[in-house]
N, C-alpha and C positions, 0 to 999 in steps of 0.2 A: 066228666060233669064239672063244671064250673062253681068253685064257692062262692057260695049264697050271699054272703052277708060283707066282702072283699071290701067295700067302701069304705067303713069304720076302721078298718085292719089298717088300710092305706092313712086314713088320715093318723090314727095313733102312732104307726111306723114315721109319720114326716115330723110328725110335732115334739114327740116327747121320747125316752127311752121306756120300754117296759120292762117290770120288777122280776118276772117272770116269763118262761114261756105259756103257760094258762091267759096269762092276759091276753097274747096276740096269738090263739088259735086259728085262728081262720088264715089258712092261706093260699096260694092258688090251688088248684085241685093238681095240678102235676108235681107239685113239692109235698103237699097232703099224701099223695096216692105212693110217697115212696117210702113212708113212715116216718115213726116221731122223729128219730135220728136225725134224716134230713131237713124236718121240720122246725128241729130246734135249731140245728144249724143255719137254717135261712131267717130265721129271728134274729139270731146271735149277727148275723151278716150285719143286718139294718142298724141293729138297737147298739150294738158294740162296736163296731166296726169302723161305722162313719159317723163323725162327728157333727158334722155340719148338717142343719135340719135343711140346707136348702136343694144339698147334695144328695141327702139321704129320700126327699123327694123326687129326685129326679130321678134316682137311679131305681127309684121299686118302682116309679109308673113303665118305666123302659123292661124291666125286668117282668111286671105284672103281664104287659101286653107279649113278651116274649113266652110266658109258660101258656097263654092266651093260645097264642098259634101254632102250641107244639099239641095243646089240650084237643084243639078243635079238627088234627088231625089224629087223633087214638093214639099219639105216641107217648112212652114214656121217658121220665128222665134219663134211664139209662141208653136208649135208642140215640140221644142225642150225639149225631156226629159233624166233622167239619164238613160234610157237603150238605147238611142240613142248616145249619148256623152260617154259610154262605147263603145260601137257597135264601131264607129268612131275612137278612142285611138287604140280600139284592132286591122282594118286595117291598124292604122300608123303603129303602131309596128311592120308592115310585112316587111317593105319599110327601113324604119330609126330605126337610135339606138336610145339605153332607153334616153341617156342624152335628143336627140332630141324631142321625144316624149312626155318625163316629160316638156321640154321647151314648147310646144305644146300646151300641159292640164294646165300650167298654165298660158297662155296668153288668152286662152278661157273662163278658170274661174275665171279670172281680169276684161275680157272685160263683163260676166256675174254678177260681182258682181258690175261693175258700171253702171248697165242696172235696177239694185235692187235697188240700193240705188236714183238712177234717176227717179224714177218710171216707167220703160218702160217694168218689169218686173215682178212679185210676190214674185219669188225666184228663185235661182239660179242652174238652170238642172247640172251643172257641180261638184259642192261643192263635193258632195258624191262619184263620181265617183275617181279611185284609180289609178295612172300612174305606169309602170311599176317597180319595185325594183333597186335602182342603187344606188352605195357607192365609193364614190370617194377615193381614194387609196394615200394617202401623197406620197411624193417623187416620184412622177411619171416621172416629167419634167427631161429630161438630165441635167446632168451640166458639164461646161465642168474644166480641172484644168487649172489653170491659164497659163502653158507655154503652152494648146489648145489652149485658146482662142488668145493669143498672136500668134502662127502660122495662126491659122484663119485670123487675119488682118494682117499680114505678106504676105498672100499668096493671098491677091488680088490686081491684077496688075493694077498700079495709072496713065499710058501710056496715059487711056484715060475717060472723065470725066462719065464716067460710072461706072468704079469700084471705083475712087476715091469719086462720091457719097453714091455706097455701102460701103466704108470703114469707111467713114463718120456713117452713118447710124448707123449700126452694132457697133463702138466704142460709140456715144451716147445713143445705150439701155446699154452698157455693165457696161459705169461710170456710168452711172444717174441712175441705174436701172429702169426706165421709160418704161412704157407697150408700147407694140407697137402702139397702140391707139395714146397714148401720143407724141410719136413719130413722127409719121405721119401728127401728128395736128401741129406741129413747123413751123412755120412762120419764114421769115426772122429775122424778127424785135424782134424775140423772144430770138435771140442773139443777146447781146448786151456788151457793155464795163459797169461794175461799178468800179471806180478807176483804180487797174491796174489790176483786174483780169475781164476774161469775164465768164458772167453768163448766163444761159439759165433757158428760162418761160415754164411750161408745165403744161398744163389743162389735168390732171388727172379725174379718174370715182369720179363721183359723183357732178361734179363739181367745184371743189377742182381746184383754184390754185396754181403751187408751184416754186418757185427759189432757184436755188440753182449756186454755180462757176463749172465751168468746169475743173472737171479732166484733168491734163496735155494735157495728149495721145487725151483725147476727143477733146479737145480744138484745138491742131493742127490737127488734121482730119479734123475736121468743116471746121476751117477756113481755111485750103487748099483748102477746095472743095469750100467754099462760095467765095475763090480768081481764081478758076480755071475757074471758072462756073460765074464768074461776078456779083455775087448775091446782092454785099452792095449796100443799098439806095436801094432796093426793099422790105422796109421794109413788106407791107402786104400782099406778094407773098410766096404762099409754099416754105417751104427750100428744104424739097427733091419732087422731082417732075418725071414725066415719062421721057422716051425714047422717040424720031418719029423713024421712021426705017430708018433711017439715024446715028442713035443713039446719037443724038443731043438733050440736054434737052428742054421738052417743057413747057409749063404753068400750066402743071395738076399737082396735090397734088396726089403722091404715095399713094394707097389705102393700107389697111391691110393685103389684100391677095399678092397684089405686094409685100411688104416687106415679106410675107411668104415666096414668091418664091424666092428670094436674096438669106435669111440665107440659105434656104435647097440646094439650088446652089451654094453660096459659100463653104459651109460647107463639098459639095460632092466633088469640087474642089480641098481641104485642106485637102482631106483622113479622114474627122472627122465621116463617116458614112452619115447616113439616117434618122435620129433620132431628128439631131439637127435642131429645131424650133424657133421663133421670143422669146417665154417665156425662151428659154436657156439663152438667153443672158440677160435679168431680173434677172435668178437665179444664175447665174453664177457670176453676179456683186455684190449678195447679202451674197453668200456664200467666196466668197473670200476676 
């Protein structure tokens, strides 16, 4: 039987660490059904384990839809073996790409080998088992040449504080080279004045702090939009933040995919193609 309530579990595991295992009881019904031990230990995975909340989303939905298919044939965790976690890889592969897959097999065989080392396990059904072949190919990411990228921010109209947040936006992944991750994570407060030049704070993978002064161009986008949009003295509020359908900004922090959809809409906008992605603007700042 499947846990009822798994959706709240998932977002609490992606966002935040819990204080407790009581906070994150709910969990799939095949890690449930093997007692608390295992229980606490597959909390302990997420909450302790992995740092990165963008990792640690990834790997519980892979892991989620994994106890998913071993539920929905009456087995249990300990039945789990490598011709079964074969079996299992070779229907993902029908559905999703390799990257996906290989993402997949190795959040199951993370979550098995801290089931080993826990003792909640003997050894690890997944180890042996082989994910699909894939090679990532250098230069993939577009880039664009500098007088692009400059009609790119050219060519979104500042009339009203939705493009002038997008331009924002877009001009600080382009100077800071800053992932969109990073991006996204800026806080008001995170600009700021030192002396007379203004610098910006960005929590970077891995946890990595980093400051650095804002490029000119960067510098006046920002703070147009942070003057347009009334932002100063909200120091611990998202800098960029949604829409309401009034297109008025609201309180929420622009997610990843939000900023995806900006560049590839600006970018279609500006005649630049179909191509260009949130990593354009990372390589494009790095190559120029």
């Amino acid at each position: 039987m499947h846990s009822a309530n798994f959706d709240y579990t998932t977002k609490q595991l992606s966002r935040q660490p819990a204080k407790s295992i009581t906070e994150l009881a709910i969990v799939p019904a095949l890690i449930e059904n093997d007692g608390f031990d295992t229980k606490r230990r597959f909390v302990e995975f997420f909450t302790a384990n992995i740092a990165n909340p963008h990792t640690r989303a990834a790997y519980l939905r892979a892991v989620v839809r994994f106890c998913e298919w071993f539920d929905n044939r009456n087995l249990s965790l300990h039945q789990t073996e490598p011709t079964l976690v074969a079996l299992y890889i070779a229907e993902l592969g029908q559905t999703y790409s390799r990257p996906t897959v290989k993402q997949h097999l190795a959040a199951i065989r993370m979550l098995f080998d801290f089931f080993v080392t826990g003792g909640i396990l003997k050894s690890n059904p997944a180890s042996s088992v082989r994910g699909p072949r894939y090679v990532v190919v250098k230069g993939k990411t577009p880039v664009l040449l500098p007088a692009d990228a400059r009609q790119l921010l050219d060519s979104i109209p500042i009339n009203k504080v939705g493009g002038i947040r997008d331009r924002a936006l877009i001009s600080l992944m382009l100077y800071t080279f800053a992932r969109v991750g990073a991006a996204v994570a800026v806080d008001v407060g995170d600009i700021y004045l030192n002396g007379r030049r203004w610098f910006v704070r960005l929590n970077e993978k891995g946890g990595r702090q980093h400051e650095m002064p804002l490029h000119h161009s960067a510098e006046e986008a920002v703070l147009g939009y942070m003057d347009a949009a009334e932002l100063h003295g909200q120091k611990n509020m998202p800098l960029f933040r949604t829409l309401d359908r009034r297109r008025n900004l609201t309180e929420n922090r622009l997610l990843r995919q939000d900023a995806f959809d900006i560049v590839r809409r600006r970018a279609r906008q500006a005649n630049l193609g179909t191509s260009i992605c949130n990593h354009t603007m990372r390589a494009t700042g790095i190559t120029a």
